[in-house]
C-alpha positions, 0 to 999 in steps of 0.5 A: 500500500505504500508503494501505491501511496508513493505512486509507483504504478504496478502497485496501483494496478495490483491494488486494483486486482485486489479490489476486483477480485476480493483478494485478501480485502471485500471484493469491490468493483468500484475500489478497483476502478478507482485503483486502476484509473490512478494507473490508467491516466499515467498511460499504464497500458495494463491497468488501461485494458483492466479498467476498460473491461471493467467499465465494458463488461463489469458488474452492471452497475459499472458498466459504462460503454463510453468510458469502456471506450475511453480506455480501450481507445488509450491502450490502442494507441499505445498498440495493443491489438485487442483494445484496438479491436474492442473499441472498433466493436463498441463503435460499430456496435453503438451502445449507450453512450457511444455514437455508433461511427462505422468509420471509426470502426473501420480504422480500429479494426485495420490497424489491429488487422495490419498487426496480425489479429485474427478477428480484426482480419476478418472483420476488414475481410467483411467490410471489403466484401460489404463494400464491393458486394456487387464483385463476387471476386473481390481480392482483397477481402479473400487476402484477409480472410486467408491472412485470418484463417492461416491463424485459425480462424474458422469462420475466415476458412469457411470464406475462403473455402467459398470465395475458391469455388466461385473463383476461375482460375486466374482470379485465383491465382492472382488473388493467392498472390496478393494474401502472399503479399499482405 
């Protein structure tokens, strides 16, 4: 405790787990976030992530989409992929609190996507084909679904799988290619 006194931030943040798991004191939601938030406003990337999941997906009273937003937007700055991607799905998603900005959403789930997470891959695979529905061979959405089902996802592998059978040949070479480019 006298370490968090003093300021030193993994302290904060380990006072703050405390609180949130009931460790060793009464489990107290609203404790945590005020530990973790003396951590978060010193650009501490992990108490920055913990006090958005708090904020996002916490006790109902705690929860609060446009602070949640806050904080995932902070730690994705600092490039954390996940936050990047949880505030890409709290903008396309608009719950209270947050104005729903497909724009915004876009952007997050690129950066995360340019980094390699899977779902973010996904995510602008979706968007490129929602985007150019009326080409049934579009390219570069079948690089990011490949890009994510090469890690695993299923969902990109059930794209990729039916984008190839509706290819011809050169458009499948040529759009192999570029998912060995991306």
């Amino acid at each position: 405790t006298v370490r968090a006194e003093e300021g030193d931030v993994p302290a904060l943040v380990q006072i703050g787990r405390m609180y949130e798991q009931g460790l060793g004191v009464g489990r107290n939601p609203r404790m945590a976030a005020d530990w973790f938030t003396l951590a978060a406003a010193q650009g501490y990337l992990e108490a920055q992530i913990q006090l958005a999941a708090l904020y996002g997906a916490g006790p109902l009273a705690m929860r609060r989409p446009d602070l949640a937003l806050q904080w995932y937007k902070s730690a994705a700055e600092q490039g954390d992929t996940q936050a990047q991607v949880n505030a890409a799905i709290l903008y396309a998603s608009g719950p209270r609190g947050v104005v729903q900005n497909p724009e915004a959403a876009a952007k997050w789930y690129q950066f995360a996507a340019e980094h390699g997470h899977p779902a973010a891959q996904l995510a602008v695979g979706l968007l490129l084909e929602d985007r150019e529905a009326d080409n049934p061979s579009n390219l570069q959405a079948y690089a990011w679904f490949r890009l994510s089902a090469a890690q695993g996802n299923v969902r990109a592998r059930a794209r990729v799988n039916q984008m190839e059978q509706s290819f011809t040949p050169p458009d499948l070479e040529t759009a192999q290619a570029l998912s060995r480019e991306f």
